[in-house]
Short mmCIF file of the C-alpha atoms (twelve columns), coordinates in Angstrom:
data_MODEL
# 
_entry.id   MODEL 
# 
loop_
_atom_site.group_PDB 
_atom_site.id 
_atom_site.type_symbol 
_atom_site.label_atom_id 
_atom_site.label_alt_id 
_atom_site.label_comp_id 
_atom_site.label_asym_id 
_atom_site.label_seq_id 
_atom_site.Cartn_x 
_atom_site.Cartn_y 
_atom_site.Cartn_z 
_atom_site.pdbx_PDB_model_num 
ATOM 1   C CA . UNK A 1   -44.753 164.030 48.885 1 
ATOM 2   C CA . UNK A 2   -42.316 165.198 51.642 1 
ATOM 3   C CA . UNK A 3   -39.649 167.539 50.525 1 
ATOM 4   C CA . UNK A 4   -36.099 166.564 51.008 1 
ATOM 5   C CA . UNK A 5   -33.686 169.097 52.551 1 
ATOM 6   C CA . UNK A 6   -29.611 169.204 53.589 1 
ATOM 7   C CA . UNK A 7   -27.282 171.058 55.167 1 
ATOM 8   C CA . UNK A 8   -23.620 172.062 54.596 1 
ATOM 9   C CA . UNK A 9   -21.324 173.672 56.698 1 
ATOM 10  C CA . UNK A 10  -19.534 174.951 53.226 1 
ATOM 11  C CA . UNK A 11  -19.715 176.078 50.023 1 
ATOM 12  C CA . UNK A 12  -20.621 172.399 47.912 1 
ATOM 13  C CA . UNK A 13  -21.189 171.176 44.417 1 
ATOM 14  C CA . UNK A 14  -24.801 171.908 44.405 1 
ATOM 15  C CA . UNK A 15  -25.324 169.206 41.414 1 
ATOM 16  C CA . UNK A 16  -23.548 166.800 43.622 1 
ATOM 17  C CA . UNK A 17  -26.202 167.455 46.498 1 
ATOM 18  C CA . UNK A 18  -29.051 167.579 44.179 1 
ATOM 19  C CA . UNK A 19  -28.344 164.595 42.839 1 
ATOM 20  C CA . UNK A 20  -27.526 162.767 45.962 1 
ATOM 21  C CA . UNK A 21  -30.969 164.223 46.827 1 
ATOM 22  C CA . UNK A 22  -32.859 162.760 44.064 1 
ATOM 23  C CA . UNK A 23  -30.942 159.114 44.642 1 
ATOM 24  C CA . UNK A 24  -32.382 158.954 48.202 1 
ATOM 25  C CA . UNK A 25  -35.211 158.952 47.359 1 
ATOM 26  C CA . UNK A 26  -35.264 157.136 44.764 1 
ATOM 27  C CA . UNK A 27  -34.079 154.453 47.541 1 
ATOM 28  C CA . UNK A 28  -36.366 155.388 49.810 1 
ATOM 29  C CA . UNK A 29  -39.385 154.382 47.485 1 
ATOM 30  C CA . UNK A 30  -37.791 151.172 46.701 1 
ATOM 31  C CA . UNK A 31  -37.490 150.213 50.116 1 
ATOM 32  C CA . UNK A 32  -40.939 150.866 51.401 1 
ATOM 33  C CA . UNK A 33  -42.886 152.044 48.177 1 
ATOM 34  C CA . UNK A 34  -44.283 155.521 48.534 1 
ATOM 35  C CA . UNK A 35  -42.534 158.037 50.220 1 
ATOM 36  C CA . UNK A 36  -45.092 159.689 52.504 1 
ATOM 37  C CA . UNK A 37  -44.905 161.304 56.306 1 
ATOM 38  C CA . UNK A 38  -46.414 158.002 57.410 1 
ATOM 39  C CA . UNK A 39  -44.125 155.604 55.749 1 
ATOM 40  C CA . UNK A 40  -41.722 157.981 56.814 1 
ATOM 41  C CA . UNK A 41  -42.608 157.588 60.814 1 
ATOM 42  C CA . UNK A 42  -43.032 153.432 60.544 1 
ATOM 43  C CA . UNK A 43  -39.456 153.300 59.111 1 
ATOM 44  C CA . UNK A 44  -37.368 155.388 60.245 1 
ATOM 45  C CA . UNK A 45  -35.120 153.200 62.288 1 
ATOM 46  C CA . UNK A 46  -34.610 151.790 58.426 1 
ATOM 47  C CA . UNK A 47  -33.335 155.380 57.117 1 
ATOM 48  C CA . UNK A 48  -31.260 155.513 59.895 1 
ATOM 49  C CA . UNK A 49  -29.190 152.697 58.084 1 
ATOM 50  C CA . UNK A 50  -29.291 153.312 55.163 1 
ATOM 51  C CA . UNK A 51  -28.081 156.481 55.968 1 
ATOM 52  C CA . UNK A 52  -25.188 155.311 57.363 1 
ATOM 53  C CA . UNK A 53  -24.423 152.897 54.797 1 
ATOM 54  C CA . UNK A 54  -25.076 155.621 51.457 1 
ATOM 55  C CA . UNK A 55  -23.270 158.766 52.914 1 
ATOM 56  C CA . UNK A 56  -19.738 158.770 55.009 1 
ATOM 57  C CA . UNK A 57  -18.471 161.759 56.174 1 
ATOM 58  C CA . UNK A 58  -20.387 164.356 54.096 1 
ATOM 59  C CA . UNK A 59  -19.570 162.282 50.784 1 
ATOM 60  C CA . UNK A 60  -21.901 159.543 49.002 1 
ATOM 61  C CA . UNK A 61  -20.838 156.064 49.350 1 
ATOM 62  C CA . UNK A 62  -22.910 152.900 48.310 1 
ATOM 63  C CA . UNK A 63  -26.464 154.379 46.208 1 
ATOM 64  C CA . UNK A 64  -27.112 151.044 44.385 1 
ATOM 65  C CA . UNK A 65  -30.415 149.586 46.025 1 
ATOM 66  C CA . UNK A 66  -29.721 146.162 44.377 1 
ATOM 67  C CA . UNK A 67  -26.799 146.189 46.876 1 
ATOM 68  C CA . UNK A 68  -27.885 147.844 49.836 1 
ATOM 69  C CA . UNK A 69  -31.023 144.920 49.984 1 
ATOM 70  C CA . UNK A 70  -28.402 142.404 50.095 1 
ATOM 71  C CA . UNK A 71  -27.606 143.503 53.775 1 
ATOM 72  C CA . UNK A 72  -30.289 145.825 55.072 1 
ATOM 73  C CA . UNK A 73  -33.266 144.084 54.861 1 
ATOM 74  C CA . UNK A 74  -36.580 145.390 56.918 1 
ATOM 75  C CA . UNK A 75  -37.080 142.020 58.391 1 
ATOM 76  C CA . UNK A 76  -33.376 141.209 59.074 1 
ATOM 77  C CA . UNK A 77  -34.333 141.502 63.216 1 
ATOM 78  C CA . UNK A 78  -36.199 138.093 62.149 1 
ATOM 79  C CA . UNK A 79  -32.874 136.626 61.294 1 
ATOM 80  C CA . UNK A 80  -32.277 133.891 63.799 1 
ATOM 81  C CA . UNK A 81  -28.453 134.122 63.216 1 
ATOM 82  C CA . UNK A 82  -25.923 137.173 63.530 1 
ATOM 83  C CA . UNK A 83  -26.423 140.348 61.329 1 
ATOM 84  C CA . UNK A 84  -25.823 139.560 57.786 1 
ATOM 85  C CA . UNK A 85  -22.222 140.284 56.113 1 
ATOM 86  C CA . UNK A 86  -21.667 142.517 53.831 1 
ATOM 87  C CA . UNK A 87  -21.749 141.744 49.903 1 
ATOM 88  C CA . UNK A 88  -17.648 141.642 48.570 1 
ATOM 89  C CA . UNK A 89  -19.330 144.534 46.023 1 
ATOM 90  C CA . UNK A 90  -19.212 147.316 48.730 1 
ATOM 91  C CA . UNK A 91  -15.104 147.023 49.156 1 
ATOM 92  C CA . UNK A 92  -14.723 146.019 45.315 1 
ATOM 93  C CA . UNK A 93  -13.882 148.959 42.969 1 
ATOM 94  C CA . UNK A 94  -17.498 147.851 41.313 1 
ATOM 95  C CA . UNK A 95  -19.324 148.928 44.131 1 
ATOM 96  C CA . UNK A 96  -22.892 148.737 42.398 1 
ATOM 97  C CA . UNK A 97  -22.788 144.813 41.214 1 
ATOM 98  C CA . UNK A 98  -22.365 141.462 43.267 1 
ATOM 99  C CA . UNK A 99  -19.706 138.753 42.006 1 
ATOM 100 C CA . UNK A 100 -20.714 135.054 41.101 1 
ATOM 101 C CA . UNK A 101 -24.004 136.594 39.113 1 
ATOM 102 C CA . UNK A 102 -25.014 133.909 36.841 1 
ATOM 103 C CA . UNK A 103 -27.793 133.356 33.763 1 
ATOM 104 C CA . UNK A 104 -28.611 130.356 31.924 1 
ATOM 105 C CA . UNK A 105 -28.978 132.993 28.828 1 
ATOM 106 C CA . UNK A 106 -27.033 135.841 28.400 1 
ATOM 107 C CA . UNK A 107 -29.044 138.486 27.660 1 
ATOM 108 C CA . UNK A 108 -29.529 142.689 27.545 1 
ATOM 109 C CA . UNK A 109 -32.551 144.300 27.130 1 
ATOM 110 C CA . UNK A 110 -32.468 148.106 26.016 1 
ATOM 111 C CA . UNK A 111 -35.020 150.261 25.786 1 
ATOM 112 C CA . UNK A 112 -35.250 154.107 24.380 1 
ATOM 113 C CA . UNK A 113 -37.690 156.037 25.947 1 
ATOM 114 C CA . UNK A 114 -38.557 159.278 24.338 1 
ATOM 115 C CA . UNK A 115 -41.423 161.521 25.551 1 
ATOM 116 C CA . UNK A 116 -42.538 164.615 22.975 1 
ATOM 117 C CA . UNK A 117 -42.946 167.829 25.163 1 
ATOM 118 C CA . UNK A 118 -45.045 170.607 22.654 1 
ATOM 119 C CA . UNK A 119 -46.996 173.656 22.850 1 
ATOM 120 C CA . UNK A 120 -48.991 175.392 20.404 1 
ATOM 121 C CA . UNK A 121 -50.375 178.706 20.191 1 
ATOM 122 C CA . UNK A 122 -53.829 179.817 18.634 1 
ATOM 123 C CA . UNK A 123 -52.170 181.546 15.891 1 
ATOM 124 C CA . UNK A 124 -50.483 177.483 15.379 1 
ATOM 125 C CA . UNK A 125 -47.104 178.497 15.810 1 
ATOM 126 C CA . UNK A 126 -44.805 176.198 18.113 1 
ATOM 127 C CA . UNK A 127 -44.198 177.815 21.246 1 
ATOM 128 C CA . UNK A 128 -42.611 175.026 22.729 1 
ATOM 129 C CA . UNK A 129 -40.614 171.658 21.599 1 
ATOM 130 C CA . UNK A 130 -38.509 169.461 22.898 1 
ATOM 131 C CA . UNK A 131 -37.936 165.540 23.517 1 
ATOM 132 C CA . UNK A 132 -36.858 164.161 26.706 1 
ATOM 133 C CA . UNK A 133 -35.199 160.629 26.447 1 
ATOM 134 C CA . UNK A 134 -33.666 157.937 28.809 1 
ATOM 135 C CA . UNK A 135 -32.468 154.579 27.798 1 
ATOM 136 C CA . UNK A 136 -33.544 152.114 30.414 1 
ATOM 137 C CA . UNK A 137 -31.327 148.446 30.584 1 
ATOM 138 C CA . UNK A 138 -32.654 145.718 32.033 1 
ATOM 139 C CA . UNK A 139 -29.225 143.303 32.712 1 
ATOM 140 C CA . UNK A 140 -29.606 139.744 32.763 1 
ATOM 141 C CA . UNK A 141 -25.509 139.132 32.096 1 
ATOM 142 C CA . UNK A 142 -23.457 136.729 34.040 1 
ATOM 143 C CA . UNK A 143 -20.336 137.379 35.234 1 
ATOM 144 C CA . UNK A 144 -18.382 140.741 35.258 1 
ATOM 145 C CA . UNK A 145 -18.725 141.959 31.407 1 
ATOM 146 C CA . UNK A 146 -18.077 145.501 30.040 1 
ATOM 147 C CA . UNK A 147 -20.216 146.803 27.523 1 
ATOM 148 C CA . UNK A 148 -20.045 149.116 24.943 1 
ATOM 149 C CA . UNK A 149 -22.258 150.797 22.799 1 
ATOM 150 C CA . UNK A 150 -22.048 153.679 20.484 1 
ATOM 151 C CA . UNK A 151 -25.100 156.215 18.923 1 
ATOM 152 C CA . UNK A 152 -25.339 158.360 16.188 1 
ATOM 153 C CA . UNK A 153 -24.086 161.122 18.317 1 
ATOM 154 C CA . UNK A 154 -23.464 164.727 16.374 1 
ATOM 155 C CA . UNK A 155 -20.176 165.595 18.236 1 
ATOM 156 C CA . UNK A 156 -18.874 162.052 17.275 1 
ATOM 157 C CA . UNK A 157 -19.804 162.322 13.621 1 
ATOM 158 C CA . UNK A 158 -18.463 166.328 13.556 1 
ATOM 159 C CA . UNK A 159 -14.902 165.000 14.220 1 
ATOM 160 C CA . UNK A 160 -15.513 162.067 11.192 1 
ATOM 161 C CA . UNK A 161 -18.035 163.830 8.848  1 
ATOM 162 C CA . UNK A 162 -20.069 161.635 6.635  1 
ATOM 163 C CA . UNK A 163 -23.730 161.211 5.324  1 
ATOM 164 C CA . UNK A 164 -25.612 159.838 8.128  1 
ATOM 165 C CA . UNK A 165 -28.956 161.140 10.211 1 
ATOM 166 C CA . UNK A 166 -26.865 162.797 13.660 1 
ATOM 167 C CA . UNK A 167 -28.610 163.930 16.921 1 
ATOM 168 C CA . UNK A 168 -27.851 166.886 19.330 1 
ATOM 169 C CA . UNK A 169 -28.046 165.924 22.400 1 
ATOM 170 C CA . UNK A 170 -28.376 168.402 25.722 1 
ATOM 171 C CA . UNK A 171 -28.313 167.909 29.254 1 
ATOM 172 C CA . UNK A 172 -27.140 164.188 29.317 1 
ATOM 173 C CA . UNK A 173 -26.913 162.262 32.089 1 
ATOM 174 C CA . UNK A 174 -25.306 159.150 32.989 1 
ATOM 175 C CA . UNK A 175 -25.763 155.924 35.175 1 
ATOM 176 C CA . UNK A 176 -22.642 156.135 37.511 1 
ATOM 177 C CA . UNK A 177 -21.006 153.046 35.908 1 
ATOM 178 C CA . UNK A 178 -20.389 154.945 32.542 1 
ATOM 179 C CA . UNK A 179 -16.709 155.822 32.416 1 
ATOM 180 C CA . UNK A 180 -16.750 159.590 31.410 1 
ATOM 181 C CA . UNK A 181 -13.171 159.676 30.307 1 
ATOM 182 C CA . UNK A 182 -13.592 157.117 27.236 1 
ATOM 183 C CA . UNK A 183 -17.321 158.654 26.167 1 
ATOM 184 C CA . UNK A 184 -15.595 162.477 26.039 1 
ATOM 185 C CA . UNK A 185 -12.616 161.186 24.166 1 
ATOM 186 C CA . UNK A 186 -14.217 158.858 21.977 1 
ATOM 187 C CA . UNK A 187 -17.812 159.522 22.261 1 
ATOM 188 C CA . UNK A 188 -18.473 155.700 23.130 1 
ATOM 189 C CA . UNK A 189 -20.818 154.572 26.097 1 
ATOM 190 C CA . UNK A 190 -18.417 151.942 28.338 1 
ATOM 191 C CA . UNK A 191 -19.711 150.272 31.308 1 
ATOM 192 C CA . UNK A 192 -19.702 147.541 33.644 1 
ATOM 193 C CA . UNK A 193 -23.517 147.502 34.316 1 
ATOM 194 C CA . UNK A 194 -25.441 146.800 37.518 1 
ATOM 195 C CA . UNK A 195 -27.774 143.534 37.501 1 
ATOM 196 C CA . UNK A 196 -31.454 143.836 36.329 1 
ATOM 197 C CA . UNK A 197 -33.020 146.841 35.833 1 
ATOM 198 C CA . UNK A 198 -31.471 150.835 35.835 1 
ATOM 199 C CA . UNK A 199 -31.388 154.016 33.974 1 
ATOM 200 C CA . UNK A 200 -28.021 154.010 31.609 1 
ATOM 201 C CA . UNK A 201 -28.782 157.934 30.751 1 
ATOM 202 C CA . UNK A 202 -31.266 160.618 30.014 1 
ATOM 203 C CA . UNK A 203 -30.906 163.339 27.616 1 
ATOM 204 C CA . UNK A 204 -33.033 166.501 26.020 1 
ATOM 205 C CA . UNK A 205 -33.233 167.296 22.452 1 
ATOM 206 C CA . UNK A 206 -34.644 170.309 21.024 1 
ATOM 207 C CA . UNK A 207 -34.271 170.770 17.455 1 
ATOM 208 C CA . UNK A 208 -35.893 169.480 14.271 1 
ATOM 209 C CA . UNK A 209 -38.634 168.329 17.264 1 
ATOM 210 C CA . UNK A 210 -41.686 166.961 15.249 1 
ATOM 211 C CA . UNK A 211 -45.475 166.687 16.361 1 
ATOM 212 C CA . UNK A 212 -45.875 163.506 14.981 1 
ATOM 213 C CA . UNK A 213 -49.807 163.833 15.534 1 
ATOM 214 C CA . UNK A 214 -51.605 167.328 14.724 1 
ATOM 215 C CA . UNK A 215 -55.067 168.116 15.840 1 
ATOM 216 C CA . UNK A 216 -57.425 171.172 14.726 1 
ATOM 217 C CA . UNK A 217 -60.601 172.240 15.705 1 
ATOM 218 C CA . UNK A 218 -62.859 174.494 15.186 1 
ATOM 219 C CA . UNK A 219 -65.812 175.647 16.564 1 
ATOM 220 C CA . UNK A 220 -69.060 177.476 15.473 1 
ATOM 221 C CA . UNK A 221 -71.387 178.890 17.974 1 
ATOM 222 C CA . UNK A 222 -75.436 179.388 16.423 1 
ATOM 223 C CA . UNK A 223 -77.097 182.271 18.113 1 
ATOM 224 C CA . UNK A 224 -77.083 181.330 21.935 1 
ATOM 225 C CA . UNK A 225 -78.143 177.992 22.133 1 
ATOM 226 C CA . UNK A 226 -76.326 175.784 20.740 1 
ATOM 227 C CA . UNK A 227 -72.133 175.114 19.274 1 
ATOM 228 C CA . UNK A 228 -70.741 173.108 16.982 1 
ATOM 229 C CA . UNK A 229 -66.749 171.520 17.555 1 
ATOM 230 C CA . UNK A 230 -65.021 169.845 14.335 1 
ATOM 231 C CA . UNK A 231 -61.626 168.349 14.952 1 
ATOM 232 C CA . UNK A 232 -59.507 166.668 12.656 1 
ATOM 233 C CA . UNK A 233 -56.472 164.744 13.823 1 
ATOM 234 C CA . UNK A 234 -53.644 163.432 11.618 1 
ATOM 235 C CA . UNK A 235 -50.908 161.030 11.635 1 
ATOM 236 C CA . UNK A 236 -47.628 163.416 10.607 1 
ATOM 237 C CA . UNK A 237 -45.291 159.953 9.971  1 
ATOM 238 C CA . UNK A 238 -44.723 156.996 7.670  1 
ATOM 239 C CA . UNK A 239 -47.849 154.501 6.208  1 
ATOM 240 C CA . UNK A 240 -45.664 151.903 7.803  1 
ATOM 241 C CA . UNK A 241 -46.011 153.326 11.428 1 
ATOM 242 C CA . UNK A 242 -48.785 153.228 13.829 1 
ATOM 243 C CA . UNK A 243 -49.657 155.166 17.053 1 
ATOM 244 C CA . UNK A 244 -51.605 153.282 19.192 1 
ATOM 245 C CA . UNK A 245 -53.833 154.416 22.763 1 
ATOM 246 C CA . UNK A 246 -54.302 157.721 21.429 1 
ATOM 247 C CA . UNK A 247 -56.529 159.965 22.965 1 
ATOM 248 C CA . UNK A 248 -57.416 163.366 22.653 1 
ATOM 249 C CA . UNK A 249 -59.019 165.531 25.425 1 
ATOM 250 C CA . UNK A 250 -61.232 168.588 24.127 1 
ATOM 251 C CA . UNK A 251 -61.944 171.175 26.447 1 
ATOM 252 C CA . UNK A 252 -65.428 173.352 26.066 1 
ATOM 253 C CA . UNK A 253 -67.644 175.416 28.224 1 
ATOM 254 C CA . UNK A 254 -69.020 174.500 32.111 1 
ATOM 255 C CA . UNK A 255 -71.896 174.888 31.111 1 
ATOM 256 C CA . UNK A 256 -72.260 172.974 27.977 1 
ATOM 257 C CA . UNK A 257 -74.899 170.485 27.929 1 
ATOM 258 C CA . UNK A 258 -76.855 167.641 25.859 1 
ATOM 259 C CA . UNK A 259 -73.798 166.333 23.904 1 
ATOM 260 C CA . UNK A 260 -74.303 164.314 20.509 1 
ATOM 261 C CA . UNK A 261 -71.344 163.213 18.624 1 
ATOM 262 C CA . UNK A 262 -70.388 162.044 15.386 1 
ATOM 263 C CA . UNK A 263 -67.362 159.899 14.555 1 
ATOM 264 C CA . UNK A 264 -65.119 158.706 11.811 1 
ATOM 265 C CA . UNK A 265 -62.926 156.123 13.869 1 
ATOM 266 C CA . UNK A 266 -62.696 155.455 17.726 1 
ATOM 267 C CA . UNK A 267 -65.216 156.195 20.408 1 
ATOM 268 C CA . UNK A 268 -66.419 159.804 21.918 1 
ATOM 269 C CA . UNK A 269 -66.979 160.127 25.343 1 
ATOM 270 C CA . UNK A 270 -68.696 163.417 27.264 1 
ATOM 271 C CA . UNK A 271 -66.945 164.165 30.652 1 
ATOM 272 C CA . UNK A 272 -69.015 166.735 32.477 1 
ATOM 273 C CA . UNK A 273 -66.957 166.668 35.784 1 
ATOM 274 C CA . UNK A 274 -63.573 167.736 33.364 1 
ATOM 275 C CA . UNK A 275 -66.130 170.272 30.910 1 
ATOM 276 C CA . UNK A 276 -64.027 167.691 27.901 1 
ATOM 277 C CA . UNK A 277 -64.767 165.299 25.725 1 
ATOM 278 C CA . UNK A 278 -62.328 162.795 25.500 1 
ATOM 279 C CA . UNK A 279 -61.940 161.128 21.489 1 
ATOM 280 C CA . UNK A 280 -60.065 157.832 22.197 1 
ATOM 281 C CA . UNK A 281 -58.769 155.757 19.025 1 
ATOM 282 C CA . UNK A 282 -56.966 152.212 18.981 1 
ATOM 283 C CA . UNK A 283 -54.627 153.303 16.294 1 
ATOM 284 C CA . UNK A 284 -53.710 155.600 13.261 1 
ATOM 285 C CA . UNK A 285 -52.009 154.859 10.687 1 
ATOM 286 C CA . UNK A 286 -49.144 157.288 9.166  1 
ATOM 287 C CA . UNK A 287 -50.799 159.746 6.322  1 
ATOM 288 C CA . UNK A 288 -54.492 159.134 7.657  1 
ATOM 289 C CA . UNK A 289 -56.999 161.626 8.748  1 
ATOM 290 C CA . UNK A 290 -59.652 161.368 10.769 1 
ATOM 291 C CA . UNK A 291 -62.624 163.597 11.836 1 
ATOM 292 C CA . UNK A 292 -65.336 163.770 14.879 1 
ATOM 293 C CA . UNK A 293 -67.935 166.577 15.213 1 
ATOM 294 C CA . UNK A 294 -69.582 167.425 18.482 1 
ATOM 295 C CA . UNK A 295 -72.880 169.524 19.044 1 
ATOM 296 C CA . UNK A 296 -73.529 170.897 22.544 1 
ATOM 297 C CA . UNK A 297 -76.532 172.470 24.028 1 
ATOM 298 C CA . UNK A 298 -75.302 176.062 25.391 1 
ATOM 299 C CA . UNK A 299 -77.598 178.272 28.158 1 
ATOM 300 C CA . UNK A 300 -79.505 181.123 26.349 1 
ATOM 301 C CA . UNK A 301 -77.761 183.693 28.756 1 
ATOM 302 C CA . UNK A 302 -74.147 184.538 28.426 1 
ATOM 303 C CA . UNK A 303 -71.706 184.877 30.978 1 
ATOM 304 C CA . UNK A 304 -70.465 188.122 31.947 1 
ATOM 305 C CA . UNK A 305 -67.085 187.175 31.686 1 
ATOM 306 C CA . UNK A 306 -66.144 184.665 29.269 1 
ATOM 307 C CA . UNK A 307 -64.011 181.521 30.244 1 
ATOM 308 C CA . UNK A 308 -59.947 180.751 29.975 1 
ATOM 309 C CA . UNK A 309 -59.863 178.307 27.179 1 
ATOM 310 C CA . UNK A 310 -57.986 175.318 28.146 1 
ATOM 311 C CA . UNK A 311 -55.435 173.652 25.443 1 
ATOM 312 C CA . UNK A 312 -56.288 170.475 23.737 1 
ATOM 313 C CA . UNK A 313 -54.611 167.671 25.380 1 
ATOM 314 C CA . UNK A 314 -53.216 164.552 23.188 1 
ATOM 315 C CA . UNK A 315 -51.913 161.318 23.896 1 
ATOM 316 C CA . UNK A 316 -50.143 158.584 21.882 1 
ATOM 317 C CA . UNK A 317 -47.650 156.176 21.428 1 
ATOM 318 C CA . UNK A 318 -45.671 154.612 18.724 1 
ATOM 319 C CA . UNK A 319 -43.751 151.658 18.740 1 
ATOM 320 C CA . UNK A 320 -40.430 151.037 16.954 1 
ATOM 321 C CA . UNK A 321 -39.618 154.870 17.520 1 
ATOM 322 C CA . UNK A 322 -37.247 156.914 18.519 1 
ATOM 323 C CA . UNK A 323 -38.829 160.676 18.027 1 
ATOM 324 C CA . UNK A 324 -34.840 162.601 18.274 1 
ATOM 325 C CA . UNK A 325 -33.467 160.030 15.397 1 
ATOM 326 C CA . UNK A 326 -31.628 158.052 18.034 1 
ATOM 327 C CA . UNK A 327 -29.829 155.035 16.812 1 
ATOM 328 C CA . UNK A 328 -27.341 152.368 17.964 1 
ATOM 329 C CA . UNK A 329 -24.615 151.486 16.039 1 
ATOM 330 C CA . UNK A 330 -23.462 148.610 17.607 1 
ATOM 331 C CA . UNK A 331 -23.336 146.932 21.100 1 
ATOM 332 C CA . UNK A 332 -20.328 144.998 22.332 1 
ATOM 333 C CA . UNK A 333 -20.479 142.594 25.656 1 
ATOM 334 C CA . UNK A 334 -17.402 141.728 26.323 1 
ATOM 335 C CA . UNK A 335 -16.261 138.823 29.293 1 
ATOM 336 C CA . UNK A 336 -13.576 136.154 29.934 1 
ATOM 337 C CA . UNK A 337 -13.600 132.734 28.398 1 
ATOM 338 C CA . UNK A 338 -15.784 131.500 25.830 1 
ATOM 339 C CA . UNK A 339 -18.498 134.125 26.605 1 
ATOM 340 C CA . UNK A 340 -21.788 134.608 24.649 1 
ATOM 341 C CA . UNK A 341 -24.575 137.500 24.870 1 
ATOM 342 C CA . UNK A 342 -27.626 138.327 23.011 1 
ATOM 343 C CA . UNK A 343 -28.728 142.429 23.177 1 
ATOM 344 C CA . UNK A 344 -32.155 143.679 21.803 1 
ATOM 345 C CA . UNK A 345 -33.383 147.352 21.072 1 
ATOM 346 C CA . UNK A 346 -36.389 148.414 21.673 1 
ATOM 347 C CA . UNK A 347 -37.502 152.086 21.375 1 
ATOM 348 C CA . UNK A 348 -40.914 153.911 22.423 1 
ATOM 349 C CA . UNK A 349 -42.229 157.738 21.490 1 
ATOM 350 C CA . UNK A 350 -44.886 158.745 23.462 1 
ATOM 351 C CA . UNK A 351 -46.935 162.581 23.995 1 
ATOM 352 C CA . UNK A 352 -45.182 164.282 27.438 1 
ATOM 353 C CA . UNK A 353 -47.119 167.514 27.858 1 
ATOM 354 C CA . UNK A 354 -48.557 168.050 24.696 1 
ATOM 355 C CA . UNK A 355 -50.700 171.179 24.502 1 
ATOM 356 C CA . UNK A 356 -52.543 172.719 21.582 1 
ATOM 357 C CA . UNK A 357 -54.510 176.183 22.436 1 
ATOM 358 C CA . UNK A 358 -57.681 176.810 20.560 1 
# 
């Protein structure tokens, strides 16, 4: 990946460049996929415009790709008429969504996103927790419609205390379209949004962060020859819930050989090149525990100097889950005339980097 750099002739908002830094290339990869020194070379006439067309005079202009492929296209020399005008969105004040969009069905697609980021020590104490979240909107709205929506935020229920389940949210950011005046006043998310798909905001929570699966193992070594690895792994949620494609990568020695394995649920597989073995299970259910044992040849010498142990590594997902608590309270689309809209919620946990020394 080819590092992006810029230069200023002042002091700057260094968030503001940063950011500006990641949007480019996120454009970049949209335009011509991976964003390598090759794909670099073969389009560089193509940065050259959209250079011009996302940054004027040191400050960022137009950074929606949706609207930049209306007029710079990479086969637009194949045109047969004069360059292409324009869309009316880059002089409206909405500069990141087209007029005269139109669906046969109204419709908003949300999703919530949350990835579990943990760390535990030998001694199994958490060393590290947090969540990291984004709610992703796919748009398929016609028309110019604001929208609305409003979460069990903890500042917003601090100023109106009553019993209900609040998050703390850190480091949130939002999709440009989000008007920051209305969400610090009244803690509500208002937006014209951009058509199809784009990130509304990302956030970090780090309290009251829960594993949701827990895996220990132990291991027994006889004499010099041979070793012994029990792990148990356990769903930490509701009977009702499931996590599905989990999988959970068991480090042991180099030099461990002749593998038999013994299984409760899923399948066991021995990866020599990775010195793991790699317990894969369709689904657990909330409350149930599972076990697999593993017996490995060792050699009858031992090393002189005995190897790092690398953490267990497990991965998972569950469905219908927001890991922080999230929750929307309600979602308003709101558009001239006799306008209707559907919205749907969906929401996703999945394992980040989730470590577990042994």
């Amino acid at each position: 990946m080819e590092p992006l750099v810029c230069t200023i002739k002042r002091n700057t908002n260094i968030s503001l460049s940063f950011s500006f830094l990641f949007k480019v290339k996120q454009i970049f990869i949209e335009y011509f996929g991976d964003l390598e020194q090759e794909s670099i070379k073969d389009n560089f006439i193509l940065i050259y415009e959209l250079l011009d067309e996302i940054m004027d005079f040191g400050y960022p202009q137009i950074t929606e790709t949706t609207i930049l492929q209306e007029y710079i296209t990479q086969e637009s020399y194949k045109l047969k008429q004069g360059a292409p005008r324009p869309p009316a969105a880059v002089t409206n004040a909405v500069s990141w969504r087209s007029e005269g969009i139109k669906y046969r069905k109204n419709e908003l697609f949300m999703d919530i996103i949350e990835s579990i980021n943990f760390l535990v020590n030998t001694r199994g104490s958490v060393v590290h927790s947090e969540i990291l979240g984004q709610i992703l909107i796919n748009c398929c709205l016609s028309g110019m419609p604001e929208v609305s929506l409003c979460f069990n935020d903890n500042a917003l229920f601090n100023q109106n205390p009553i019993k209900a389940n609040v998050v703390d949210f850190e480091d949130i950011k939002f999709h440009s379209s989000v008007r920051l005046s209305r969400f610090e006043n009244e803690r509500v998310i208002s937006f014209i949004p951009p058509d199809k798909e784009f990130e509304l905001m990302s956030y970090r929570v780090t309290n009251h962060v829960r594993p949701y699966i827990v895996v220990e193992a132990a291991l027994q070594k006889y004499s010099h020859s041979r070793m012994e690895i029990t792990t148990r792994v356990k769903g930490q949620f509701k009977e009702r819930i499931t996590a599905t494609d989990v999988v959970i990568i068991i480090p042991v020695p180099s030099d461990a050989s002749s593998p038999r394995f013994s299984t409760m649920k899923g399948s066991v597989e021995w990866a020599p090149a990775d010195s793991a073995i790699i317990w894969s299970m369709n689904s657990i259910k909330g409350g149930k525990e599972f076990v697999m044992k593993a017996h490995l040849g060792l050699p009858s010498v031992d090393a002189e100097e005995p190897e790092a142990k690398p953490p267990i590594r497990v991965k998972f997902k569950i469905q219908y889950l927001a890991a922080s608590g999230l929750q929307i309270k309600y979602v308003r689309i709101i558009e001239k005339g006799n306008y209707e809209a559907t919205s749907w919620v969906r929401c996703l946990t999945k394992s980040g980097d989730f470590q577990i020394r042994i």
